[in-house]
Steps between C-alpha positions, in 0.01 A plus 500: 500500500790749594631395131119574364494827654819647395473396151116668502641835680798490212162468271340816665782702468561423133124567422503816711835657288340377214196692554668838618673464168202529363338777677796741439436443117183532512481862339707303230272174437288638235812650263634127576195345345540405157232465243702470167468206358796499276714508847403127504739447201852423487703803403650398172107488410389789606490811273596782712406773226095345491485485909659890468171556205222308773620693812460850256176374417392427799630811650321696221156305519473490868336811578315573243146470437236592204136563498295472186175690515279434139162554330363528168488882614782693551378741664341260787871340483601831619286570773523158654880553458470793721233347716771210555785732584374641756369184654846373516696845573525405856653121480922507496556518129593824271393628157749478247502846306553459128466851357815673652650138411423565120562833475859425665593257235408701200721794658801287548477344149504755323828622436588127341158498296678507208664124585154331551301372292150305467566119373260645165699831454782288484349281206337824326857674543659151364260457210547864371109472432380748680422881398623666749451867403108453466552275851648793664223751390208267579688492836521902537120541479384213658248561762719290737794659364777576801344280725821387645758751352454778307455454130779692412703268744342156385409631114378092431438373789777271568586602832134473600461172346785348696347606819209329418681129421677552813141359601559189345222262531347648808167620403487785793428867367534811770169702417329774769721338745421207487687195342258350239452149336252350303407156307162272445340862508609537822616832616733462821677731740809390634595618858865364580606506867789432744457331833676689789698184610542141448242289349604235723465657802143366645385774671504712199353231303189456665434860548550577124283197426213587750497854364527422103218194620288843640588699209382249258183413668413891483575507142318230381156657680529844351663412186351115434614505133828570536777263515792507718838337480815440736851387467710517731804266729296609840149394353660148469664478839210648689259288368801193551509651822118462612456149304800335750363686743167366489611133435719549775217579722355222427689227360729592733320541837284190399817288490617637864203430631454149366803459644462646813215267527638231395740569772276539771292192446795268464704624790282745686691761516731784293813430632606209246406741220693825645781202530414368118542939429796569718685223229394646182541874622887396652558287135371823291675772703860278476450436165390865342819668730778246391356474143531880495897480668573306304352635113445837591180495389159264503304479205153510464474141392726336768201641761248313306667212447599508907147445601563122445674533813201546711373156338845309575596675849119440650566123447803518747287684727193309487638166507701631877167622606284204426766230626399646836149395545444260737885414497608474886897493377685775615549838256833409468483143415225556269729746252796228489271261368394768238802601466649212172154559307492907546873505401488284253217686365640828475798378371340332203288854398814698583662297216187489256541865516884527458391407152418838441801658574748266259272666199711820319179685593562783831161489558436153533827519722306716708205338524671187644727673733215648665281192503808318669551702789137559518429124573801480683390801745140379531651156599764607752239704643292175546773267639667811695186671651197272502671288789483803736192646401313174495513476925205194425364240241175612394171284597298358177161599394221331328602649148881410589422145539268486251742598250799321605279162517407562115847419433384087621244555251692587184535246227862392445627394131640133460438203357232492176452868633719625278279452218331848595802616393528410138076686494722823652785483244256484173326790661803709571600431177173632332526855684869528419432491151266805526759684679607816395777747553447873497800710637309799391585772741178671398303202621614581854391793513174619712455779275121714572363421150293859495819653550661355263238553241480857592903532499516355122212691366726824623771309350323477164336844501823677600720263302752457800798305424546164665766444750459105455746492168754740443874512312774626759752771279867456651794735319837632591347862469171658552505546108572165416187400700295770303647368190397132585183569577438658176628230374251306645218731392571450162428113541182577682337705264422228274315353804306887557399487140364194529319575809619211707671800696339831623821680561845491672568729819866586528786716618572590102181641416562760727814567456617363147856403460750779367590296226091506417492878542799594278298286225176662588684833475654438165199346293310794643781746398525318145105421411391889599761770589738419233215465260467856248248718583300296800556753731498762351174439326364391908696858598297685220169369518464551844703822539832401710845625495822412389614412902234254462655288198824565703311310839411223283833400343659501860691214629271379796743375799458125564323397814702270664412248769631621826326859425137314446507240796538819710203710354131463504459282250648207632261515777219251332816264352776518720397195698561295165908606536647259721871686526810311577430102516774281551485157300697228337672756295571707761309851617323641188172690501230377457121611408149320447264496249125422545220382236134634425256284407659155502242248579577183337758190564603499123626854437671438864672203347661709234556787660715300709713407205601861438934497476622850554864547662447588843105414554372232675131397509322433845150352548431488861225304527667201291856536714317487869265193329849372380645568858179280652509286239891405592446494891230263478703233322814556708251463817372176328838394441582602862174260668621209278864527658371609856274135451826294430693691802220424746464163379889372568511721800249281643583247392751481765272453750185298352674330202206309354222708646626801360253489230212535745654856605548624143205338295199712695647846381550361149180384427369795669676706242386284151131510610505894581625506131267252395204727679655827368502308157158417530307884634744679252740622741837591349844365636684848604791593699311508872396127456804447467565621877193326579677209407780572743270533785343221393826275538593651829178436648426146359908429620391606816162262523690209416737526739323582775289209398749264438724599830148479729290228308159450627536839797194713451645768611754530228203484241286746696837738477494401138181592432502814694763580275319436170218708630718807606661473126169467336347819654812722494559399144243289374204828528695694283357284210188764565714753408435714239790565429659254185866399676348478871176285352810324313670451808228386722309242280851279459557524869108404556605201290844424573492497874102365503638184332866482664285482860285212309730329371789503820262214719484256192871440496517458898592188646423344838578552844772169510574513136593832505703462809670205339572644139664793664701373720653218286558740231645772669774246648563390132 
C-alpha cells in the first residue's frame, strides 16, 4: 500500500503540472488550434503558395457580408432597401461606401489612361477597322459624353471604356447610391457590409443572426413581394453555431442522463460515474497538453478523432467499478488480479494505435500520440487512484444481477453451430458489394441548404468569382507575375467566348503589365496620333487648340506596380496579391487568380491542363477530397496492421484462443459495412476511426471475457461499457449534421454488434481456466 500510494501521489503531481501548463496557455489555446487541413500532409506535399492563396481568402471573405433586396419594381427594391438598412443599422456590421471608392480610382488612373485599354479597343485598334474620326465626334456630342473624363480628355472613349471592363463579369452597377443588379427581370439592390469582428466569435454570431432573423421577418410583412438574399462566412457559423447547439442540448443531455441513470439503477449511486469521469477527464487533459508540447499545435481533427478515448478509457473504468459488487476481497487484492488483463489491454490498443504514427502523414502522427497517452493516462488513473478512492466494494442491485446473470444465458458458438456462420458470411458479402466510397469533402458538410441557395443566387446575379478553383501566379518579379497572368488570360479567353467562363478576376486587370502598357501606348500612338489629319479634323470640328493635339501625342508615364498596390485602386484587388512566397524554387512572388462563372466538372478538367511557366492550377475541393481520400486508405491500411500486431501480441498469452479475442471486432466491422452497404451509407474517412474504436473495444470484451470466463460482473462492466459508447457516440447518428450522422450510425453498428458478438466466442468457467493457463506456460 505504501508502494500504491507513492506511485498515485507521483500520479497527482504529474496531472497537477500538467494541468497548470495548461492554464498558463490558456490565452494561447485558440491561436494553437488548427483547422487547415492541408497541415495534415507531409511537407514535400504540401503547396505552400495555395495554403498562402486559402488563408488570403479566407482573411478577405471572413467579414464580409451581402444583402440582396429585389422586385419586379425598382422602385419598391429601393424603398425596402432603405427600409432594411435601417433595420439592421444597429447590429455590429458597417456599410461599405462605394462612391468615394469609384471616384478615387478614376482620379488615380488617369494620368496612365493612355496605357489602358478595353480588350475590344484593342481588337478595333488591331484591325485598323474602325473610323475613328466620325467615332470621336459621335463621342463629343453624345448625351453621355464626359461622363467619366472630359471629352476633350477621353475624345473616343477609351479611357472610359477601360474603367468599365475593370468590372469584368460582375454584373453590379453604382446608380443613386445604390449598387444595382438585375436578371430574370429581376431588379436587385445590393447592400455589401462588414462585420465589426470575427465571424467566429459566437457571441457576435448569434446577435447578428437574431437581428438579421428580426430584420427579415419585418421585411417580409411590409414588403411580402420582395425577395431577400444573404451571403456571408458569419450566416454559416451562426446558424452552425445554433444547429450543434441544439443537438447538443439534446442529443447531448439525453445521453448524460441515460447514463446517469443507467448509473444509478445499476449501482445506486454517482460516485462510480464521477469515478468512470475523473478517468476520461485525467486521459483528455494529459493527452491535449503533451500532444500540444510536444507538436506545438493540435489540430482540429486530432480532437475529433480523440473522442474514441472516452469509449476505450470508460472500459478500464467500468470494468474496476463493477468487479466490486458483491466482491468481499480486499481493494487491493482485487486490482492485482485485474491487473494482467487491464495491462495487457492497454498495451494491445497502445500498439493498434502506434500504427498511426509509422505513416509519413504528421497528422496521423498526432492523432496516435495523443490517443496513446490518452489511454495510458485514463488507465494509470484507474490502477493508481481507484484503489484509494474505492474505501468499499459496492452492494448489487436487482438490475446488476440481472444483467450479469444474462451472461449464463447467452448462446455460445461450437459444434454444428457454426453453420450460422456460413448464413452471416453470404450476407456480409451481399452488402459489401453495394458498398460505396465517397471521400467527397462536400458530403461532410452540414451546410443550411436556404443559405446556400440564397449565397449562389448572389453568386449568379453578381457573378462573384469562385474561390473553389483558382491558378496560383509565382515570378521572380512583380512584372513577371503580371506578365504570366496575361499569359494565362490569353488561354482563357477562348473559354469566355465560349461561355463556359464568365470572367477572370486578377491582379493584371488592374494594373496591366508594363510590357502590356508600352504596347497599348504604341498601337494607340500608331492607329490615331500618327495618323494625317485625325486630330486635327477632331481639333477643328469641335473648336480646340493646338496645346490640345500637343496633350494627345504625350508620352503617358507607365504605372508601375509598387505605385498601384499603394493607391486606391488596389483596395477591391489587393487581397488577390499574395507578396513574397517562399517555395521549391526559392522566395518568388506570388499572386492568385479567381474564375467567374465556372460551374461544370468538364471545363474544370481542362482548365486544369493549362501549361504556363510559373502557374500552377489549384482546385480545393478535389485536393482536401484527395487529402480524405488518402487518409482513409492509409487508416485502412493502418487497422489491417494494428489486427496482425494485436493478434501475435496475444498470442503470447492465449496462443490458440487468440482468435476468440480478435474475431468479435472483425466481424463487427464486415457487417457495419455490409449494413452501410445495404441503407446507402458511404465508406468515408470517420468510419474509418469507427473502426479503430471498434477494435479497441471488441479487444477489450474478449479479454476481459476470456481472463474472467463465466463472472457476471465482468459482462455487466462490459455491457455498461457498450451502453456508455452507444449514447455518447452512437446518438449522434440523429445528427443532422452529414460527418457526425456519419460518425454515429457506424459506431451504432460497430460497437452494437462487437457487444453481440464478444459472449458467443466465450468459453466456460473450467475451460477457460484451463486453456489459459496451459497456454500461457507454453
Amino acid at each position: 500500500m505504501r508502494v500504491s500510494k507513492m506511485l498515485a501521489a507521483i500520479w497527482l503531481l504529474v496531472v497537477l503540472a500538467l494541468a497548470g501548463t495548461l492554464l498558463l496557455e490558456r490565452n494561447t489555446l485558440p491561436h494553437r488550434l488548427d483547422t487547415d487541413l492541408f497541415a495534415l500532409l507531409p511537407r514535400d506535399q504540401r503547396n505552400p503558395m495555395a495554403e498562402a492563396a486559402l488563408r488570403s481568402l479566407a482573411a478577405q471573405g471572413e467579414r464580409h457580408l451581402v444583402f440582396m433586396i429585389g422586385n419586379k419594381d425598382p422602385d419598391q427594391a429601393t424603398a425596402a432597401a432603405r427600409q432594411f438598412q435601417h433595420d439592421i443599422a444597429a447590429l455590429p456590421m458597417t456599410s461599405q461606401p462605394l462612391g468615394e471608392t469609384l471616384a478615387a480610382i478614376s482620379n488615380f488612373y488617369t494620368p496612365y489612361r493612355h496605357n489602358f485599354l478595353a480588350p475590344t479597343d484593342l481588337q478595333a485598334l488591331q484591325q485598323s477597322q474602325t473610323d475613328w474620326a466620325q467615332r470621336g465626334l459621335a463621342a463629343a456630342y453624345s448625351p453621355v459624353a464626359g461622363a467619366t473624363l472630359a471629352w476633350k480628355d477621353d475624345p473616343f472613349g477609351l479611357y472610359a471604356n477601360w474603367l468599365q471592363s475593370l468590372a469584368g463579369a460582375n454584373k453590379l452597377r453604382p446608380q443613386e447610391g445604390f449598387l444595382r443588379a438585375s436578371a430574370n427581370g429581376i431588379n436587385y439592390v445590393v447592400l455589401p457590409y462588414t462585420l465589426n469582428g470575427s465571424a467566429f466569435a459566437l457571441g457576435l454570431q448569434e446577435q447578428v443572426l437574431g437581428g438579421l432573423e428580426s430584420a427579415a421577418s419585418k421585411l417580409k410583412s411590409q414588403y411580402p413581394d420582395v425577395q431577400l438574399r444573404r451571403a456571408g462566412v458569419v450566416l454559416f457559423a451562426a446558424t452552425a453555431a445554433r444547429s450543434a447547439k441544439s443537438e447538443m442540448s439534446t442529443i447531448g443531455v439525453g445521453s448524460t442522463i441515460g447514463v446517469l441513470l443507467l448509473a444509478l439503477l445499476v449501482f445506486r449511486g454517482v460516485r462510480p460515474v464521477a469515478l468512470a469521469a475523473l478517468s476520461v477527464i485525467i486521459g483528455s487533459l494529459v493527452s491535449t497538453t503533451l500532444t500540444l508540447q510536444l507538436f506545438g499545435h493540435i489540430h482540429m481533427l486530432t480532437l475529433v478523432f480523440g473522442t474514441s478515448l472516452v469509449g476505450v478509457a470508460v472500459d478500464y473504468s467500468l470494468l474496476a467499478l463493477a468487479s466490486g459488487i458483491d466482491n468481499p476481497q480486499p481493494v487491493s487484492a482485487r486490482y492485482r488480479k485485474l491487473l494482467p488483463s487491464m495491462l495487457l489491454a492497454v498495451t494491445t490498443m497502445s500498439l493498434g494505435y502506434l500504427g498511426l504514427a509509422l505513416t509519413p502523414f504528421p497528422g496521423l502522427a498526432q492523432m496516435a500520440v495523443f490517443a496513446i497517452i490518452g489511454i495510458v493516462g485514463a488507465w494509470l488513473t484507474v490502477m493508481l487512484w481507484f484503489p484509494l478512492l474505492e474505501s468499499r466494494g459496492m452492494r448489487p442491485t436487482s438490475l446488476s444481477q440481472w444483467i450479469g446473470g444474462l451472461l449464463q444465458r447467452w448462446p455460445r458458438v461450437y459444434g454444428r453451430r457454426w453453420l450460422w456462420m456460413l448464413a452471416l458470411l453470404v450476407l456480409i458479402g451481399a452488402g459489401l458489394s453495394q458498398l460505396k466510397q465517397n471521400d467527397d469533402i462536400r458530403a461532410l458538410s452540414g451546410v443550411d441548404p436556404q443559405l446556400l441557395s440564397e449565397q449562389i443566387d448572389i453568386g449568379r446575379v453578381m457573378g462573384l468569382p469562385s474561390p473553389a478553383q483558382l491558378f496560383i501566379v509565382t515570378g521572380a518579379t512583380p512584372e513577371q507575375v503580371l506578365r504570366r497572368e496575361e499569359a494565362v488570360r490569353s488561354q482563357l479567353a477562348p473559354y469566355i467566348a465560349r461561355g463556359q467562363l464568365a470572367g477572370v478576376e486578377s491582379v493584371s486587370r488592374w494594373v496591366p503589365s508594363q510590357a502590356t502598357q508600352r504596347r497599348n501606348a504604341a498601337l494607340l500612338d500608331q492607329q490615331i496620333n500618327q495618323r494625317h489629319g485625325l486630330l486635327e479634323g477632331l481639333a477643328d470640328n469641335v473648336g480646340l487648340t493646338p496645346a490640345w493635339l500637343q496633350q494627345q501625342r504625350t508620352d503617358a508615364p507607365l504605372l508601375d506596380f509598387e505605385t498601384w498596390f499603394k493607391s486606391p485602386a488596389a483596395v477591391a484587388s489587393s487581397y488577390l496579391w499574395l507578396g513574397q512566397q517562399r517555395g521549391a524554387k526559392g522566395t518568388q512572388y506570388a499572386s492568385m487568380m479567381l474564375l467567374q462563372g465556372l460551374n461544370d466538372r468538364a471545363t474544370t478538367a481542362q482548365l486544369a491542363q493549362i501549361k504556363v511557366d510559373g502557374v500552377v492550377w489549384v482546385d480545393k475541393v478535389s485536393e482536401i477530397s484527395a487529402l480524405m481520400a488518402q487518409y482513409r486508405q492509409l487508416l485502412t491500411q493502418v487497422l489491417i496492421g494494428a489486427y496482425v500486431l494485436a493478434f501475435a501480441v496475444l498470442s503470447l498469452r492465449y496462443r490458440r484462443q487468440t482468435w476468440r479475442i480478435m474475431l468479435p471486432p472483425a466481424l463487427a466491422t464486415l457487417m457495419t459495412l455490409a449494413v452501410m452497404g445495404a441503407v446507402g451509407a458511404p465508406l468515408q474517412l470517420l468510419s474509418m476511426v469507427t473502426f479503430l474504436l471498434v477494435l479497441g473495444m471488441g479487444m477489450d470484451y474478449g479479454i476481459f471475457l476470456l481472463e474472467h470466463p463465466d463472472d457476471g460482473r465482468v459482462y455487466l462492466a462490459v455491457t455498461l461499457a457498450a451502453i456508455c459508447t452507444l449514447l455518447s457516440f452512437g446518438l449522434l447518428a440523429l445528427s443532422s449534421t452529414p460527418a457526425l450522422h456519419a460518425f454515429g450510425f457506424s459506431t451504432l453498428c460497430g460497437i452494437g454488434f462487437v457487444w453481440l458478438l464478444a459472449p458467443l466466442f466465450r468459453l466456460t468457467q473450467s475451460s477457460g481456466k484451463a486453456h489459459v493457463a496451459t497456454d500461457a506456460t507454453r
